[in-house]
Backbone atoms as SQL, in Angstrom:
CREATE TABLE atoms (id INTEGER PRIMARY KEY, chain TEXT, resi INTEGER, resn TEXT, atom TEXT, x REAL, y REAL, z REAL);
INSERT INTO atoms VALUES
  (1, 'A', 1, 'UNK', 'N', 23.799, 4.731, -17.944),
  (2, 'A', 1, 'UNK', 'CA', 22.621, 5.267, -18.598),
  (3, 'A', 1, 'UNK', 'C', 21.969, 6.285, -17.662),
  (4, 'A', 2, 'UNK', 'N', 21.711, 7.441, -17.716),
  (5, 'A', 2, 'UNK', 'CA', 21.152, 8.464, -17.322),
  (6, 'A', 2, 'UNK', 'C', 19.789, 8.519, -16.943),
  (7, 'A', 3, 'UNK', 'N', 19.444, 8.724, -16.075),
  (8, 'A', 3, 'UNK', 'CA', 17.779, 9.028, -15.657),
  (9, 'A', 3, 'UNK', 'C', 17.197, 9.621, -16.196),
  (10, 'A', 4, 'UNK', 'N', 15.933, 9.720, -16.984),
  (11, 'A', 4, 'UNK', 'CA', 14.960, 10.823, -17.240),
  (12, 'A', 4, 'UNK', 'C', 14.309, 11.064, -16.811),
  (13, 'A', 5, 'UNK', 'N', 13.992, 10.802, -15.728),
  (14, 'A', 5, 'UNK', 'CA', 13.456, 11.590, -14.186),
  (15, 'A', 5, 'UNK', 'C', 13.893, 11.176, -13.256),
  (16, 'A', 6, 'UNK', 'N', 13.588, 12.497, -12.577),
  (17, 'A', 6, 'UNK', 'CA', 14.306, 12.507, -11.112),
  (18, 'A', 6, 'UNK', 'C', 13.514, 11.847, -10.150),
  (19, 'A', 7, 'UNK', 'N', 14.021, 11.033, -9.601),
  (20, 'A', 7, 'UNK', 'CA', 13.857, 9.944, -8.713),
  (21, 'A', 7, 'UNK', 'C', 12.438, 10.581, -7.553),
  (22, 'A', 8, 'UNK', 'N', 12.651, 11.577, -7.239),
  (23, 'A', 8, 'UNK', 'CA', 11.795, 12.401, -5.893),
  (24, 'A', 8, 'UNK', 'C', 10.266, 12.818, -6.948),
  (25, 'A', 9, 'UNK', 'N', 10.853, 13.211, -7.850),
  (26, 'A', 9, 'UNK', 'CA', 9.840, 13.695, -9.148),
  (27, 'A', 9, 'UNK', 'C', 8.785, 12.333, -9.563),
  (28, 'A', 10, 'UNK', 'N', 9.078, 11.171, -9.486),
  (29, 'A', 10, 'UNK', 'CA', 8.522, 9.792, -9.810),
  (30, 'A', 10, 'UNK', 'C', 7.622, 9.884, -8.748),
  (31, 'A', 11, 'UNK', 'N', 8.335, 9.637, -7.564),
  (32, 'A', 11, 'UNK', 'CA', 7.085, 9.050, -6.598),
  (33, 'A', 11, 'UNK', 'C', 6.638, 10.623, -6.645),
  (34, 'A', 12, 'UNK', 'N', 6.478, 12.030, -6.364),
  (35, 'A', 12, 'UNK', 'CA', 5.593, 12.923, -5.948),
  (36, 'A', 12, 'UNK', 'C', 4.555, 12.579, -7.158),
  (37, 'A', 13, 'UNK', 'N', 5.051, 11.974, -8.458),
  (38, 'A', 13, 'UNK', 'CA', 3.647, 12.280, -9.436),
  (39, 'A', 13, 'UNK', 'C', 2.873, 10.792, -9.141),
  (40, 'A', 14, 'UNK', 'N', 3.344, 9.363, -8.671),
  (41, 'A', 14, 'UNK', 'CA', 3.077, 7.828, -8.467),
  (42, 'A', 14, 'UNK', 'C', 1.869, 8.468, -7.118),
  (43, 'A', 15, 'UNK', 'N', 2.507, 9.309, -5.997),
  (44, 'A', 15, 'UNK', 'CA', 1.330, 9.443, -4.590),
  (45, 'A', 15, 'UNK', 'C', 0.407, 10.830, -4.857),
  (46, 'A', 16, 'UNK', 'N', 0.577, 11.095, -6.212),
  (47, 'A', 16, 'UNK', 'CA', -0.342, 12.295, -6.435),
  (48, 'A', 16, 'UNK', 'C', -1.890, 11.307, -7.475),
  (49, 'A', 17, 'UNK', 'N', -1.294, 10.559, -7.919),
  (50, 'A', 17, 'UNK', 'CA', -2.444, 9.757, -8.672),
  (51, 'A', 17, 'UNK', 'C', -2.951, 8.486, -8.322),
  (52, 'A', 18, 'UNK', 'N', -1.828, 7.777, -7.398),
  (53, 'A', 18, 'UNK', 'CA', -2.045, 6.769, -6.793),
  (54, 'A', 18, 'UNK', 'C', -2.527, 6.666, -5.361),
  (55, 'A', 19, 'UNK', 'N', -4.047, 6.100, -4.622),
  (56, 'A', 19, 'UNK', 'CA', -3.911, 6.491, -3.255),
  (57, 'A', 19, 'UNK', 'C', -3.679, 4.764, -2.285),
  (58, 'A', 20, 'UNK', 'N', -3.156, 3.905, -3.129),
  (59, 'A', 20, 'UNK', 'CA', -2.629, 2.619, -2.301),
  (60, 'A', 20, 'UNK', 'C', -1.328, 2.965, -1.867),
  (61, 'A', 21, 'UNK', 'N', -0.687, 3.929, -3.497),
  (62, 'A', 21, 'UNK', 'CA', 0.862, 4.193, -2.608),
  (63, 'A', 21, 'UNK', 'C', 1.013, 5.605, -1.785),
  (64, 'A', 22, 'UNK', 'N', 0.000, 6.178, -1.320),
  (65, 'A', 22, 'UNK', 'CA', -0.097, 7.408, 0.051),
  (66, 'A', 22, 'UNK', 'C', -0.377, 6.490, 1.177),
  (67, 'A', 23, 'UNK', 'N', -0.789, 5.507, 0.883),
  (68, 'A', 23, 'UNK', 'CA', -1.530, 4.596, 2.001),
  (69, 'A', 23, 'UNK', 'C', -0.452, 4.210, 2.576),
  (70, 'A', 24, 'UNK', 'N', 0.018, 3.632, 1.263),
  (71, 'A', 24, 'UNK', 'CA', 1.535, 3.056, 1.946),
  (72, 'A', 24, 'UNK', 'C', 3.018, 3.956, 2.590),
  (73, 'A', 25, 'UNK', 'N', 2.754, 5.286, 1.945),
  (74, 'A', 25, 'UNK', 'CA', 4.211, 6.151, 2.279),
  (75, 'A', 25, 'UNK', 'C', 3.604, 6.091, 3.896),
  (76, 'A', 26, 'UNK', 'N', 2.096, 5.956, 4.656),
  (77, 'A', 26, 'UNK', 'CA', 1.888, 6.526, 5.433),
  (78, 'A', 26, 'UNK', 'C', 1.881, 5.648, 6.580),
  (79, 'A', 27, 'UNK', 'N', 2.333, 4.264, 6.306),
  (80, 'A', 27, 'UNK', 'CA', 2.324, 2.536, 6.578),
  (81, 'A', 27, 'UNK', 'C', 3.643, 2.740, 6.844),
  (82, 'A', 28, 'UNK', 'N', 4.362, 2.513, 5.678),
  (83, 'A', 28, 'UNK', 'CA', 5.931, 2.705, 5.954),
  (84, 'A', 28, 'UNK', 'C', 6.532, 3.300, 6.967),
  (85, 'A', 29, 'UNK', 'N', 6.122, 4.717, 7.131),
  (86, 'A', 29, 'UNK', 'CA', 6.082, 6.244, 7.891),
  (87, 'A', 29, 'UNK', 'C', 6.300, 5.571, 9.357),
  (88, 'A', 30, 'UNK', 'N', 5.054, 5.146, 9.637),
  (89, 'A', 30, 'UNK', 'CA', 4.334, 4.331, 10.679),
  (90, 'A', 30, 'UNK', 'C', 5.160, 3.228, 11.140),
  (91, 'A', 31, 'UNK', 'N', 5.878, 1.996, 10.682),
  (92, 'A', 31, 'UNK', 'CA', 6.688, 1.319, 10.732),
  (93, 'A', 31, 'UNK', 'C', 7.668, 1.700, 10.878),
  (94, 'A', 32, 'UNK', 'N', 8.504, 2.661, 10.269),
  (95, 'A', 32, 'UNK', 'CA', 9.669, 2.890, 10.298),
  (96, 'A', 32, 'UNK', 'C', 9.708, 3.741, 11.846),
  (97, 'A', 33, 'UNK', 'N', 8.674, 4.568, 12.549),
  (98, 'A', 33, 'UNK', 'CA', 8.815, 5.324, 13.535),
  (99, 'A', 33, 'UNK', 'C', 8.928, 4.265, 14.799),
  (100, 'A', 34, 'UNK', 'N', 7.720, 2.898, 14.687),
  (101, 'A', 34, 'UNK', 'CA', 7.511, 2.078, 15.640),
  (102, 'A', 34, 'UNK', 'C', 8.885, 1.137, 15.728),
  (103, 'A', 35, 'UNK', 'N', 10.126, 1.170, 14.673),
  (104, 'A', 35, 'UNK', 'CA', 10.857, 0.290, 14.674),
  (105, 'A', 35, 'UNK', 'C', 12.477, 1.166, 15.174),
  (106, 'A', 36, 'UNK', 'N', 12.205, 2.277, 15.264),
  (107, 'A', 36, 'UNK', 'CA', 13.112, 3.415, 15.964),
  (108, 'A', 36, 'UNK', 'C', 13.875, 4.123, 14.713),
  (109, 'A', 37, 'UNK', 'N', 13.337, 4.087, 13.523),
  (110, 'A', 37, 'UNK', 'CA', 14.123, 4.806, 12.513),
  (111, 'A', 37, 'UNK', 'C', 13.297, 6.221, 12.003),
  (112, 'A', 38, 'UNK', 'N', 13.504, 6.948, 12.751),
  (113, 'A', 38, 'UNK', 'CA', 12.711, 8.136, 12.778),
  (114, 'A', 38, 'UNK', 'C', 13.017, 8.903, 11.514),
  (115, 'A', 39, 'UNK', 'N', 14.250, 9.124, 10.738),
  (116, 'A', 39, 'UNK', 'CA', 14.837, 9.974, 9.859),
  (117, 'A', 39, 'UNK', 'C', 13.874, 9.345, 8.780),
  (118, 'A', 40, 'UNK', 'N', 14.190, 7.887, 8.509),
  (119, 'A', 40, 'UNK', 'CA', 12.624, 7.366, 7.069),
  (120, 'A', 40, 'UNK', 'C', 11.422, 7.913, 7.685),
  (121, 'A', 41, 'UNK', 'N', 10.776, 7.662, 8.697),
  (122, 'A', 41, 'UNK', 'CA', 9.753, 7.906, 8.904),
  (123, 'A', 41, 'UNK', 'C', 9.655, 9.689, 8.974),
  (124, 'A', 42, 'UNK', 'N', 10.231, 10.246, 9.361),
  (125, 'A', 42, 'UNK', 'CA', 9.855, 11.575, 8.524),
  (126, 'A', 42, 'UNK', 'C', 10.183, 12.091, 7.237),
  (127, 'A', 43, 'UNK', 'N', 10.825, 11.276, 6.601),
  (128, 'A', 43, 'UNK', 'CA', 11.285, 11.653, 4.697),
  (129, 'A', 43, 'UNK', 'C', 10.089, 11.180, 4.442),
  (130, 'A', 44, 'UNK', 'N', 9.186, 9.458, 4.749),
  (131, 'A', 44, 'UNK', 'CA', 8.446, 9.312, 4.027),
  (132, 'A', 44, 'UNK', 'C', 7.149, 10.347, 4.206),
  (133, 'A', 45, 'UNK', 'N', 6.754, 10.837, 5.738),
  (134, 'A', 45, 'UNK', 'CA', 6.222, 11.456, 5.310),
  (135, 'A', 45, 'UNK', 'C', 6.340, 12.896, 5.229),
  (136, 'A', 46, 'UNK', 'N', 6.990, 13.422, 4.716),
  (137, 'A', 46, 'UNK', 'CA', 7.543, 15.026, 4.391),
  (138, 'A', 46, 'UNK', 'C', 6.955, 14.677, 2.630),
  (139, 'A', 47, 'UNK', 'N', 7.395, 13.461, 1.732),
  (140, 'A', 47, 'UNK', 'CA', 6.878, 13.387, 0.735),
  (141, 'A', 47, 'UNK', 'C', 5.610, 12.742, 0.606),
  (142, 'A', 48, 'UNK', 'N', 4.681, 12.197, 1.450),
  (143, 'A', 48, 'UNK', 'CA', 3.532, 12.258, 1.829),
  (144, 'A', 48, 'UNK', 'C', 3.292, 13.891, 1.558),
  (145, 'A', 49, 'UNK', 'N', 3.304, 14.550, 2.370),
  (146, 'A', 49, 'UNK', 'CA', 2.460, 16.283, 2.416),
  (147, 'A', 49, 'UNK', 'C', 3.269, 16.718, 1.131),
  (148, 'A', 50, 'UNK', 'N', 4.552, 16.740, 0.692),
  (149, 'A', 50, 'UNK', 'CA', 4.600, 17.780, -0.738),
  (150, 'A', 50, 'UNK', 'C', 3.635, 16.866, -1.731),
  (151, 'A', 51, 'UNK', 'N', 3.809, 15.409, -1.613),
  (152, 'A', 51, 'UNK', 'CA', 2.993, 14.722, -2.560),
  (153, 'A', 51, 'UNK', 'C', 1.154, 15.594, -2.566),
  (154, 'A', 52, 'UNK', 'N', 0.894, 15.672, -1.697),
  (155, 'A', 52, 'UNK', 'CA', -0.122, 16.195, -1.552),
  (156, 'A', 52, 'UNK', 'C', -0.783, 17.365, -1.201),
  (157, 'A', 53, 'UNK', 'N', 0.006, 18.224, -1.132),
  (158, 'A', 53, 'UNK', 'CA', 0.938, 19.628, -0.851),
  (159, 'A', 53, 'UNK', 'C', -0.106, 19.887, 0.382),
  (160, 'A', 54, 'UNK', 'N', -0.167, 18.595, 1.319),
  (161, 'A', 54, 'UNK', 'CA', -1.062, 18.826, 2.633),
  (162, 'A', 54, 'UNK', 'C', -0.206, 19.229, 3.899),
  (163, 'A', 55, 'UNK', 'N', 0.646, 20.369, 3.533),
  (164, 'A', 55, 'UNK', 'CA', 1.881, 20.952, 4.791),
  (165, 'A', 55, 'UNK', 'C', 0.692, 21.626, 5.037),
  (166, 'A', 56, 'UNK', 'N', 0.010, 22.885, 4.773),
  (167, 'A', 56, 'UNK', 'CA', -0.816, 23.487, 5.197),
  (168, 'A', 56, 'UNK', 'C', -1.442, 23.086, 6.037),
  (169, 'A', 57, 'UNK', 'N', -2.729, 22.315, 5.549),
  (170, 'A', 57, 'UNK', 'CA', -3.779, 21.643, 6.348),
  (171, 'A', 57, 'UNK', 'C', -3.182, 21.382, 7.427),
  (172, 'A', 58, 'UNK', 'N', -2.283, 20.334, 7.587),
  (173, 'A', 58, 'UNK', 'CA', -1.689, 19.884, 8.632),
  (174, 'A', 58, 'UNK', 'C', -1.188, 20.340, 9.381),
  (175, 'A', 59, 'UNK', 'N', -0.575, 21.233, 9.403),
  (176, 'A', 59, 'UNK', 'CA', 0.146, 22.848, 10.408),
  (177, 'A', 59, 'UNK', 'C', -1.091, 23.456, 10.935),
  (178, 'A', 60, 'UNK', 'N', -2.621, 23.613, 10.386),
  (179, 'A', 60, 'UNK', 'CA', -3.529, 24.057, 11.147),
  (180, 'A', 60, 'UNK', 'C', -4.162, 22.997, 11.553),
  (181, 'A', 61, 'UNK', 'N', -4.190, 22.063, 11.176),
  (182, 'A', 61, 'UNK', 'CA', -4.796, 20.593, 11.832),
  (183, 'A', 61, 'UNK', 'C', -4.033, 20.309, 13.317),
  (184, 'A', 62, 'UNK', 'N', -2.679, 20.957, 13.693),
  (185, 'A', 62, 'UNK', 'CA', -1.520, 20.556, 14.516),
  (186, 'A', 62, 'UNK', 'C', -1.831, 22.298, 15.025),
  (187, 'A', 63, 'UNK', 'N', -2.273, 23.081, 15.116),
  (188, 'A', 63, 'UNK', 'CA', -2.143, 24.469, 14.975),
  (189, 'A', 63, 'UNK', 'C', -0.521, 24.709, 15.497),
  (190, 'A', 64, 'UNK', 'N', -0.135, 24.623, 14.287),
  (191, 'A', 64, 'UNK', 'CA', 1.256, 24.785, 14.212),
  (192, 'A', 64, 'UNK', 'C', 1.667, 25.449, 13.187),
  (193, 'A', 65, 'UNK', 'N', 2.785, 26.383, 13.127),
  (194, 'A', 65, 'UNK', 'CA', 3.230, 27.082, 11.819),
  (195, 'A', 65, 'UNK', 'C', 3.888, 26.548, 10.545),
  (196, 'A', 66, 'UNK', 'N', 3.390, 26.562, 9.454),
  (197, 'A', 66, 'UNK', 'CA', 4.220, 25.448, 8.367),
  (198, 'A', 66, 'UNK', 'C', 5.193, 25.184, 8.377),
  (199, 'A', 67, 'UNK', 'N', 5.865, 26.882, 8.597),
  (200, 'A', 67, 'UNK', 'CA', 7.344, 26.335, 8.457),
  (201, 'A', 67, 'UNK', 'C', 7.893, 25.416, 9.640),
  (202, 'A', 68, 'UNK', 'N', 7.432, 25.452, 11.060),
  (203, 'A', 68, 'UNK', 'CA', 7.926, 24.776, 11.522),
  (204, 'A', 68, 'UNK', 'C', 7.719, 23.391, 11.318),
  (205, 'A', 69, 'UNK', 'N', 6.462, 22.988, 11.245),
  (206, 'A', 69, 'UNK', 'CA', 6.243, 21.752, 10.588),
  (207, 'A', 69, 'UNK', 'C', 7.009, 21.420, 9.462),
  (208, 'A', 70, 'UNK', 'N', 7.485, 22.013, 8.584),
  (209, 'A', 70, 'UNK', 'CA', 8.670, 21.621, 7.314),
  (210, 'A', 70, 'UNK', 'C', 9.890, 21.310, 8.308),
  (211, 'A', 71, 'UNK', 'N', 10.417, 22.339, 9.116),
  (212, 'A', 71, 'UNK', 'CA', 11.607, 21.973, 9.620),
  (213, 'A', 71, 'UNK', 'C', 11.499, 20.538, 10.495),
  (214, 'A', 72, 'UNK', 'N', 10.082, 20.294, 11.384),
  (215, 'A', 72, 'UNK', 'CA', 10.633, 19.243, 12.323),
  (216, 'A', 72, 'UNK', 'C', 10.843, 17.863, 11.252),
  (217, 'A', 73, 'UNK', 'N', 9.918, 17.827, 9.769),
  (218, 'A', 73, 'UNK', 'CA', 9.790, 16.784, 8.930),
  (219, 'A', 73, 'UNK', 'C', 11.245, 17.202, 8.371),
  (220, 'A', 74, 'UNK', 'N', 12.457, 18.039, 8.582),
  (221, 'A', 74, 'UNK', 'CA', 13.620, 18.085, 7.541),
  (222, 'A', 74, 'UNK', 'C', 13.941, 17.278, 8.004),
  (223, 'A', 75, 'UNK', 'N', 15.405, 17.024, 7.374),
  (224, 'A', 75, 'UNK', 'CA', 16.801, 16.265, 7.753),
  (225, 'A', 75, 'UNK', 'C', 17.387, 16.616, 9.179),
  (226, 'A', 76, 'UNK', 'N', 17.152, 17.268, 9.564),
  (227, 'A', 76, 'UNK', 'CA', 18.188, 17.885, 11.312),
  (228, 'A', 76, 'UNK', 'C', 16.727, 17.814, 11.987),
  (229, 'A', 77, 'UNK', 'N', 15.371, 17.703, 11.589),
  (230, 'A', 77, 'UNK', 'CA', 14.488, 17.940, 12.065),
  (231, 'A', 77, 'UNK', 'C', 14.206, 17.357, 13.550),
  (232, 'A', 78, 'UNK', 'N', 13.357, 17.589, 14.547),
  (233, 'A', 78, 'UNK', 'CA', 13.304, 16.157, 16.013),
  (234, 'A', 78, 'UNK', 'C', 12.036, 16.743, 16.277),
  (235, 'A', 79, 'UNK', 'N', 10.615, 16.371, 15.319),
  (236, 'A', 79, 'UNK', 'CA', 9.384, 16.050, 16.424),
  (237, 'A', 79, 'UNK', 'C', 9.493, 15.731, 17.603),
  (238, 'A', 80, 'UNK', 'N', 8.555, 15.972, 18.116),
  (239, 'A', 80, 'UNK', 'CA', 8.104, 15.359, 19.676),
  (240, 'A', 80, 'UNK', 'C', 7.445, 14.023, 19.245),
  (241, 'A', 81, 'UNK', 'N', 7.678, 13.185, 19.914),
  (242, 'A', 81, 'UNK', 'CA', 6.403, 12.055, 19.512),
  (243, 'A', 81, 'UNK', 'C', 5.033, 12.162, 19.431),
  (244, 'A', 82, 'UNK', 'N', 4.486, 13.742, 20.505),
  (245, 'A', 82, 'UNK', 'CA', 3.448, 14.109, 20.080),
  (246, 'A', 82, 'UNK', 'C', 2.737, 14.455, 19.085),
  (247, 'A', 83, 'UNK', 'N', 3.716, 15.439, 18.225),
  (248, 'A', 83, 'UNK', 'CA', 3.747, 15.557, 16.875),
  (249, 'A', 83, 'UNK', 'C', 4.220, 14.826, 16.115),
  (250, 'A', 84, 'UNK', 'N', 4.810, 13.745, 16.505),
  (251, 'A', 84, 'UNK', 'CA', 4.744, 13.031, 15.025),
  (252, 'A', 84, 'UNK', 'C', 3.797, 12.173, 14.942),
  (253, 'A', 85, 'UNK', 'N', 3.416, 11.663, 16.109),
  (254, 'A', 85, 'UNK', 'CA', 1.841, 10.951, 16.254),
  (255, 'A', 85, 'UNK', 'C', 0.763, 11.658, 15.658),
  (256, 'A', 86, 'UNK', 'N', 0.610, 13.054, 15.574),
  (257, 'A', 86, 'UNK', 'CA', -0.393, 14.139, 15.334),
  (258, 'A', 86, 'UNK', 'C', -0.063, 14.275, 13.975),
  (259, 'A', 87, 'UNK', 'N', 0.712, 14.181, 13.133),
  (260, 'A', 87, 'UNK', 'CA', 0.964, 14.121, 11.917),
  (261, 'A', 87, 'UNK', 'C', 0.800, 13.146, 11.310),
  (262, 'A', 88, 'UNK', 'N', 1.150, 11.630, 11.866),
  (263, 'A', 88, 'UNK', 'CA', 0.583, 10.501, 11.396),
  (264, 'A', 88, 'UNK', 'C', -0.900, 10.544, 11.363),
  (265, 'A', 89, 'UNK', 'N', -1.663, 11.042, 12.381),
  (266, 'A', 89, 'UNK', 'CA', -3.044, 10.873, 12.521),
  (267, 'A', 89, 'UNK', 'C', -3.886, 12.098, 11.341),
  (268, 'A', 90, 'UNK', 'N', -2.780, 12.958, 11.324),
  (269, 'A', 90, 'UNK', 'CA', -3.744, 14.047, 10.367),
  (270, 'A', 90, 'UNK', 'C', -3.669, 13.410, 8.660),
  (271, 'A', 91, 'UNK', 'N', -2.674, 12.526, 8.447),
  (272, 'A', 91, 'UNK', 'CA', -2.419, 12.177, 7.259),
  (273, 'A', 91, 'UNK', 'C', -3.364, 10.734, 7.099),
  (274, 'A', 92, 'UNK', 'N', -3.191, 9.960, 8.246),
  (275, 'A', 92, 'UNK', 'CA', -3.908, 8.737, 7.540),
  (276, 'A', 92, 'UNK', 'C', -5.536, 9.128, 7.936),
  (277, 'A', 93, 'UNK', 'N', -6.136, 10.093, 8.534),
  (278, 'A', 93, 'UNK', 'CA', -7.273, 10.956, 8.414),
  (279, 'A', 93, 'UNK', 'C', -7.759, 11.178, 7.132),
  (280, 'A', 94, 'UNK', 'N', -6.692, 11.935, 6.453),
  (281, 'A', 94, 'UNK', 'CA', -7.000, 12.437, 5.195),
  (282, 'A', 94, 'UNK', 'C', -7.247, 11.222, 3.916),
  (283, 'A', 95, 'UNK', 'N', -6.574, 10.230, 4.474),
  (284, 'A', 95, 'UNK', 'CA', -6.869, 9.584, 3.384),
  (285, 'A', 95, 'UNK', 'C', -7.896, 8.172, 3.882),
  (286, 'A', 96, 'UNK', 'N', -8.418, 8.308, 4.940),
  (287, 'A', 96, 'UNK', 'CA', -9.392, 7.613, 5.438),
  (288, 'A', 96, 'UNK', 'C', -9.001, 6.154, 5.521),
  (289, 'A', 97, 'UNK', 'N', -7.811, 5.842, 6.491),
  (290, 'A', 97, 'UNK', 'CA', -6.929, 4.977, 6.554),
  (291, 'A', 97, 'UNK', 'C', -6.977, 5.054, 7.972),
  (292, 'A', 98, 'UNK', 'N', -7.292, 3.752, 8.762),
  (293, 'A', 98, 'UNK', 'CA', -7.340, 3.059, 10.307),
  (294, 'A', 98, 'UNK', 'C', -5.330, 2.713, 10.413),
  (295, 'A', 99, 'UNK', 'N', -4.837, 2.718, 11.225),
  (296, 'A', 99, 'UNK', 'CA', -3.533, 2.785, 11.762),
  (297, 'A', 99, 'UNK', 'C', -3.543, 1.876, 13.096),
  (298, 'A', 100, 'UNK', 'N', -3.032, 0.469, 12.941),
  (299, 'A', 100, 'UNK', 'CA', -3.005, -0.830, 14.053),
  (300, 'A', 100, 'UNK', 'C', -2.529, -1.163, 14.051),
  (301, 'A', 101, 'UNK', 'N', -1.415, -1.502, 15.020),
  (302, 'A', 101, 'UNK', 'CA', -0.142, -2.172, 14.909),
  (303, 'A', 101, 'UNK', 'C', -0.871, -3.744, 15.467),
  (304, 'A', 102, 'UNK', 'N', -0.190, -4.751, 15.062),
  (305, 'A', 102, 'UNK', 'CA', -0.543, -6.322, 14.512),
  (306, 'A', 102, 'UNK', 'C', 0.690, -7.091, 14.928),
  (307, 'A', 103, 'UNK', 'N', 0.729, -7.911, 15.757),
  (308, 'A', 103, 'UNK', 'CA', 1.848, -8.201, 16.185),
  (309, 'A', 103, 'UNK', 'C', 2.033, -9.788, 15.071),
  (310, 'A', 104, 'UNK', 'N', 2.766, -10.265, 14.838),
  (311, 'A', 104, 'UNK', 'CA', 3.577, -11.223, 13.644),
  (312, 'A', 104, 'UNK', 'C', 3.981, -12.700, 14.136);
């Protein structure tokens, strides 16, 4: 049985109306970086910013150039941990979200 939407198309319109699940792409993001899987943690949030088409902001929030900010969030991409810390912080900023790791 065939999809009638495209999978990437679901969640950009679910974190454009929903802000528990930005909270969460930005949780996940966050987890996935602290647990050494860097490639999720920049997909989730690369669709964090198109979800919210906050590449801009964030490239001058980072005073950094968009495009490079698109490339370090691609697939071949390699932030610094500085920047990806600085990108975590400009995103859960925006959505007025505290970031604490909690040990289990």
């Amino acid at each position: 049985m065939p999809l009638t939407r495209n999978f990437k198309d679901t969640v950009m319109a679910r974190a454009k109306a929903d802000k528990e699940f930005r909270e969460e792409l930005i949780v996940e993001a966050t987890n996935a970086l602290l647990e050494g899987d860097i490639d999720t943690g920049k997909s989730l949030i690369r669709d964090y910013l198109n979800a919210t088409e906050a590449f801009t902001v964030v490239a001058e929030q980072l005073q950094k150039d968009e495009k490079s900010l698109r490339r370090m969030l691609g697939p071949s991409g390699n932030p610094t941990l500085k920047n990806f810390i600085g990108i975590l912080r400009a995103c859960s900023s925006s959505e007025h979200l505290s970031l604490k790791v909690c040990h289990h």
